[in-house]
N, CA, C and O of each residue as an XYZ file, in Angstrom:
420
protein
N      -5.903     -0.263     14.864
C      -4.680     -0.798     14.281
C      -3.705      0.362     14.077
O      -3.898      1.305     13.309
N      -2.713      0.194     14.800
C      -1.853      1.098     14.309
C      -0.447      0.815     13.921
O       0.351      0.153     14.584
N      -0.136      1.624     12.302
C       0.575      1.376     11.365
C       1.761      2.309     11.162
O       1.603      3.362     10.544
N       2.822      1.995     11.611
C       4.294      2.639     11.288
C       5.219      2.301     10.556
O       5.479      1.103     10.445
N       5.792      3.055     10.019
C       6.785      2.580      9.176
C       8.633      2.512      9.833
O       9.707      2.208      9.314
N       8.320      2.848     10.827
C       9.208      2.118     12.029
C       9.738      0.667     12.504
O       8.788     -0.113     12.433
N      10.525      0.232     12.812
C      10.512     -0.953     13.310
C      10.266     -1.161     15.096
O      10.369     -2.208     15.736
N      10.022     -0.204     15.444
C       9.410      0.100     16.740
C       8.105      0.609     17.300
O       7.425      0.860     16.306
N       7.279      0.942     18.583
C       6.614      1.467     18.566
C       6.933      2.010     20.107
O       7.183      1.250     21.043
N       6.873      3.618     20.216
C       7.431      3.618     21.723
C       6.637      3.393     22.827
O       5.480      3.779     22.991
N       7.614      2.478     23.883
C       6.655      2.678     24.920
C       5.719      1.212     24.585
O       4.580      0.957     24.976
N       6.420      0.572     23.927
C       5.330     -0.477     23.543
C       6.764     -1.981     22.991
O       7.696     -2.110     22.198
N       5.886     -2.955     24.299
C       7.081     -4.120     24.149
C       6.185     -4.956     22.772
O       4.958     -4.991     22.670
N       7.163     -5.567     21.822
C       6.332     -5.666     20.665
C       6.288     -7.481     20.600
O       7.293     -7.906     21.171
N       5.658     -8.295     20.219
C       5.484    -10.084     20.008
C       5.425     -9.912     18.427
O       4.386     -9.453     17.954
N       6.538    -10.272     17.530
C       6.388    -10.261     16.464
C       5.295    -11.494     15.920
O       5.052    -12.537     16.527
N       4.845    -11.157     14.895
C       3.633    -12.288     14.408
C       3.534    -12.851     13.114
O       2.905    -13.812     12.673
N       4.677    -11.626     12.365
C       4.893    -12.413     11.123
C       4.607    -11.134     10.244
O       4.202     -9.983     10.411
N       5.176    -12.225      8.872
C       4.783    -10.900      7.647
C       3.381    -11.184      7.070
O       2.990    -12.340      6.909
N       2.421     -9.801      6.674
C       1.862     -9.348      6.373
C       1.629     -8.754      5.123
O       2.731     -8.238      4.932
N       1.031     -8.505      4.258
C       0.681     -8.136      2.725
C      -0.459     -8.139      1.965
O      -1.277     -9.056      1.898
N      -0.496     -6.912      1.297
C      -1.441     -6.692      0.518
C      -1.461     -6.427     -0.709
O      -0.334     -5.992     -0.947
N      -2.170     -6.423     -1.818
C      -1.893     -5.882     -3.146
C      -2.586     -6.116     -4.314
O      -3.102     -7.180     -4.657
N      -2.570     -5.064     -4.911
C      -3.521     -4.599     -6.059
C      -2.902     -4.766     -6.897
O      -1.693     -4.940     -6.742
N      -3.656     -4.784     -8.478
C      -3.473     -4.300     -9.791
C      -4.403     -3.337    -10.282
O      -5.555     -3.638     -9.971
N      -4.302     -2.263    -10.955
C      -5.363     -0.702    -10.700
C      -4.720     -0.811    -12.512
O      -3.699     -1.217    -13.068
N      -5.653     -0.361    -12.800
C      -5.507      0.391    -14.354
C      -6.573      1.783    -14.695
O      -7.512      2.114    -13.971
N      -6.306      2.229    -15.518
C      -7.267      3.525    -15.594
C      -8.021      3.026    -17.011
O      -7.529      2.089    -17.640
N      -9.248      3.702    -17.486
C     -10.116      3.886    -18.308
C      -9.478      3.674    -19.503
O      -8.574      4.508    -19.452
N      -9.365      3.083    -20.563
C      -8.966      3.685    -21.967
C      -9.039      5.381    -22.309
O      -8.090      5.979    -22.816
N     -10.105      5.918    -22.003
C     -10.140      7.467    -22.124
C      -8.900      8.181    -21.769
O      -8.072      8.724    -22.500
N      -8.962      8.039    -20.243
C      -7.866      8.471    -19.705
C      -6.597      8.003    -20.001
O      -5.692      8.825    -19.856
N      -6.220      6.600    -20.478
C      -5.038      6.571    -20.885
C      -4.526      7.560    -22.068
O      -3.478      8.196    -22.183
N      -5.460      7.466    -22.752
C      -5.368      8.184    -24.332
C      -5.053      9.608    -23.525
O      -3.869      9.866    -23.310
N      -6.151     10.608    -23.038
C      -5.918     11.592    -22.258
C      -4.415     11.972    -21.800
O      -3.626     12.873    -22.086
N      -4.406     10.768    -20.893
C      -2.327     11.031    -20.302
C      -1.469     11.005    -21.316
O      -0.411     11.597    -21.101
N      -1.644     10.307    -22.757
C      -0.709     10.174    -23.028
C      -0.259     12.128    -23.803
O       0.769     12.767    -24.024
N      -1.711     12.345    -23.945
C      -1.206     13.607    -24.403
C      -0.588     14.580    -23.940
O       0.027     15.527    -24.431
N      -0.984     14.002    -22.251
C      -0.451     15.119    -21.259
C       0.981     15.129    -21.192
O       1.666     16.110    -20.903
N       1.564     13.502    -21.592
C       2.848     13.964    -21.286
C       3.467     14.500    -22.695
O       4.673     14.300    -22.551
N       3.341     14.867    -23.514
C       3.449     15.724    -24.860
C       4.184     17.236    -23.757
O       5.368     17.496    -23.540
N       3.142     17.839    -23.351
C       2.945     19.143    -22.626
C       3.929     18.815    -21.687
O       4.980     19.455    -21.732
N       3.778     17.873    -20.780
C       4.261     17.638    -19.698
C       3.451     18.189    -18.394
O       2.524     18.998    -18.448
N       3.852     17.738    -17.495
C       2.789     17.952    -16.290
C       2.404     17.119    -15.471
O       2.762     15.994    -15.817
N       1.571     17.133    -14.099
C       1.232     15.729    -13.367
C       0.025     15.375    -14.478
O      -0.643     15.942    -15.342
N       0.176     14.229    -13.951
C      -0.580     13.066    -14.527
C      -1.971     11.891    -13.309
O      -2.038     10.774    -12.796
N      -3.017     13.524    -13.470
C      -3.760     13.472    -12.627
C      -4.299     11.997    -12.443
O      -4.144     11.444    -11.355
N      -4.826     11.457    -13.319
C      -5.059     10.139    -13.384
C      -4.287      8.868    -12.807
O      -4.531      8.061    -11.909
N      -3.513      9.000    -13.484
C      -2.177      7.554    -13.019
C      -2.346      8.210    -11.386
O      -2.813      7.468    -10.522
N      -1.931      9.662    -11.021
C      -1.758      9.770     -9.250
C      -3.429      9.408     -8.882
O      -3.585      8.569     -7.994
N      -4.123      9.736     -9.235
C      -5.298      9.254     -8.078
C      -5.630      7.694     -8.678
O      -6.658      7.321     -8.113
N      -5.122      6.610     -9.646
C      -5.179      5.537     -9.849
C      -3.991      4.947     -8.714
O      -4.213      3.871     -8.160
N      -3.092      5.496     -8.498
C      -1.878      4.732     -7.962
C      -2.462      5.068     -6.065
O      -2.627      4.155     -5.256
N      -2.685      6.640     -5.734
C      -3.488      6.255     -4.451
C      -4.421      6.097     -4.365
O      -4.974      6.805     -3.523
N      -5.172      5.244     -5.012
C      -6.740      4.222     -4.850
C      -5.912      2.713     -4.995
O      -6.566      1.746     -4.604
N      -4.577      2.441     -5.506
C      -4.177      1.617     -5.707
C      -3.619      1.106     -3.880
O      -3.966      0.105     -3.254
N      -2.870      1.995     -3.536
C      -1.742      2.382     -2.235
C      -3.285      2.146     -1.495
O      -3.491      0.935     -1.417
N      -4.276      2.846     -1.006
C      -5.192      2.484      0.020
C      -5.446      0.387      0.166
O      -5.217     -0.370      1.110
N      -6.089      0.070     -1.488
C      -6.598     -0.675     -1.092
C      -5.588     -1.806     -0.394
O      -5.749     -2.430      0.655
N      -4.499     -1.846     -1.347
C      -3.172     -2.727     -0.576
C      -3.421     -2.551      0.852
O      -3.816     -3.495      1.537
N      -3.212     -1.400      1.330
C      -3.062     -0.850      2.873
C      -3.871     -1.630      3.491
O      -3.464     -2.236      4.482
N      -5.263     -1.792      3.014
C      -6.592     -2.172      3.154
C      -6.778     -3.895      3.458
O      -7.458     -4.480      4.301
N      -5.832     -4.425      2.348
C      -5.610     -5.884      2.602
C      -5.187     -6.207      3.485
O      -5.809     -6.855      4.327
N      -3.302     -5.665      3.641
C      -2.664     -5.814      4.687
C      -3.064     -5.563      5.662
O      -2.909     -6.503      6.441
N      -3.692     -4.467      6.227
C      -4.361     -4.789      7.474
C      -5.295     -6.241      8.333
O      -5.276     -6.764      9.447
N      -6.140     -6.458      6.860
C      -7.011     -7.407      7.180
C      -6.525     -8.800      7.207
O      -7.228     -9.795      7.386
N      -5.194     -8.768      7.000
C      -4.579    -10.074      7.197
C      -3.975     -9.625      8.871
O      -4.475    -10.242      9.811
N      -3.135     -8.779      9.104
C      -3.081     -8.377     10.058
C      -4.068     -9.008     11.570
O      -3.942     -9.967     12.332
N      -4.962     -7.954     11.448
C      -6.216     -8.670     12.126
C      -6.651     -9.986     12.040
O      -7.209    -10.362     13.072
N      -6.570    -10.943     11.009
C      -6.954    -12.093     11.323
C      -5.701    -13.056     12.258
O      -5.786    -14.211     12.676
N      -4.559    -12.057     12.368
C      -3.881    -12.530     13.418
C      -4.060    -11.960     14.891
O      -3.254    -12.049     15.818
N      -5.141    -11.436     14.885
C      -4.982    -10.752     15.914
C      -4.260     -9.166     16.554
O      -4.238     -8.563     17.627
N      -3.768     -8.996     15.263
C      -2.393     -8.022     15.973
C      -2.861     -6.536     16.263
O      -3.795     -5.983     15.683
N      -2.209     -6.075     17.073
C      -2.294     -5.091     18.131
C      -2.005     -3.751     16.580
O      -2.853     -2.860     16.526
N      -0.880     -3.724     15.498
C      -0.615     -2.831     14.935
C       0.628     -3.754     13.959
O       1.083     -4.845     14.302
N       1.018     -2.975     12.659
C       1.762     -3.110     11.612
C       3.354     -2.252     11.690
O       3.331     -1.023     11.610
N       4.420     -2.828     11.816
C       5.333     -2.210     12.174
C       6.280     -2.614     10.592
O       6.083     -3.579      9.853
N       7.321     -1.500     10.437
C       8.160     -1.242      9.088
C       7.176     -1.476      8.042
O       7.475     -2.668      7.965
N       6.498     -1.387      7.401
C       5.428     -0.733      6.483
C       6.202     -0.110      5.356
O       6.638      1.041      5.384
N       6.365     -1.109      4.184
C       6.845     -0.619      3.141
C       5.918     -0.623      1.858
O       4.852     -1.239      1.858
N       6.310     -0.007      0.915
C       5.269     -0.253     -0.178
C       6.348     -0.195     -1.524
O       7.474      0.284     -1.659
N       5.499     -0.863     -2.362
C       6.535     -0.648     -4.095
C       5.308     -1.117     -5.131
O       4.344     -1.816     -4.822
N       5.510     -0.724     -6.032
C       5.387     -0.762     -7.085
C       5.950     -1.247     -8.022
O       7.178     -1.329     -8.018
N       4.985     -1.819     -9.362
C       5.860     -2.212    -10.681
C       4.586     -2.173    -12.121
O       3.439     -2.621    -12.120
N       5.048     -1.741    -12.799
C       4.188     -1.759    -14.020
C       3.773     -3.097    -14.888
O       4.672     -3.748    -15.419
N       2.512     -3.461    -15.012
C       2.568     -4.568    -15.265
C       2.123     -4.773    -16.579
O       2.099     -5.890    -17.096
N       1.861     -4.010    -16.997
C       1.327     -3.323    -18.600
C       1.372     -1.841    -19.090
O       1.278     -0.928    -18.270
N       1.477     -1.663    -20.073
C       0.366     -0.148    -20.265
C      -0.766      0.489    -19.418
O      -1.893      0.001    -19.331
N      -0.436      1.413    -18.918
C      -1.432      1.875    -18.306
C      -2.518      0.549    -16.512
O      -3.605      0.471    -15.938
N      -1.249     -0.048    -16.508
C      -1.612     -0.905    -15.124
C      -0.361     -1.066    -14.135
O       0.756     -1.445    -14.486
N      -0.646     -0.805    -13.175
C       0.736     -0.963    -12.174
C       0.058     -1.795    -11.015
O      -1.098     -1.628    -10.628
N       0.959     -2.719    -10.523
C       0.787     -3.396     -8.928
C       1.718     -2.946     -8.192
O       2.932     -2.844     -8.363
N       0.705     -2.561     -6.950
C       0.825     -1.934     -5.582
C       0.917     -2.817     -4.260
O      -0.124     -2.937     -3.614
N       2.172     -3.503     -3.758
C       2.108     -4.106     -2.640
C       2.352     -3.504     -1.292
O       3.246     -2.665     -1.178
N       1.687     -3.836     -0.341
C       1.962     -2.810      0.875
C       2.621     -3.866      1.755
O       2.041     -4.949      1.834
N       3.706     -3.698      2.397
C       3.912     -5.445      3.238
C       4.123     -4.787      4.511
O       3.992     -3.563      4.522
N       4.576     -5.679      6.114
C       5.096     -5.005      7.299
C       5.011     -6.296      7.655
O       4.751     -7.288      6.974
N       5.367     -6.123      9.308
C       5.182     -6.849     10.424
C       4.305     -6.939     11.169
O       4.196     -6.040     12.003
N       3.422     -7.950     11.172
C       2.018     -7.899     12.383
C       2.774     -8.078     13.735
O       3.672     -8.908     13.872
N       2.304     -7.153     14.830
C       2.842     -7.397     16.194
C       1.876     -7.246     17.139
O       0.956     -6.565     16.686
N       1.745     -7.502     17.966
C       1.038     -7.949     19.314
C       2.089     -7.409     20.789
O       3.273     -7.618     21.056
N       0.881     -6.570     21.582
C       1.431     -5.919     22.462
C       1.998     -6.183     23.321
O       1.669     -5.165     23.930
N       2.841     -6.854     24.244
C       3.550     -7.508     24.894
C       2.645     -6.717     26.324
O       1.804     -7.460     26.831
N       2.748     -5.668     26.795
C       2.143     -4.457     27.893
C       0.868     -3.825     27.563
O       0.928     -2.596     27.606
N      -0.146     -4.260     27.280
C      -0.900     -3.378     27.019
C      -1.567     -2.523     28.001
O      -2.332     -1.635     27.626
């Protein structure tokens, strides 16, 4: 499967197939929330929330693909992602694109 954030792929005539999507809700530990909050006192990255948000970003990726594939498709074209906080210490991660199918393979 291959995934661009392009609306093209070169060298490649594309059969659009439709939209595609995936998406999580990820929260971290109570520990670690308590933890971050001190961190941002200090200031600094916020090791947690980043490796919660890309474990969040994979699994989306992870969905969308697999919807993908149950269409069949050759690869994922314009590949966007966003975010939104949906609580304290929880954010949802949607990954969306275009499933396409190779026209030339």
């Amino acid at each position: 499967m291959i995934l661009v954030n392009t609306d093209y792929i070169s060298g490649k005539e594309l059969e659009m197939l439709g939209l595609v999507k995936g998406s999580t809700i990820q929260s971290k530990h109570l520990g670690n929330d308590i933890a971050q909050a001190f961190k941002t006192m200090v200031g600094g990255e916020l090791k947690a929330y980043n490796e919660m948000m890309n474990e969040a970003r994979a699994i989306a990726t992870k969905r969308m693909v697999a919807e993908a594939e149950a269409l069949n498709a050759d690869a994922i074209v314009n590949i966007r992602y966003a975010s939104s906080a949906v609580m304290q210490g929880a954010a949802e991660v949607i990954a969306y694109g275009t499933a396409v199918r190779f026209m030339n393979k």
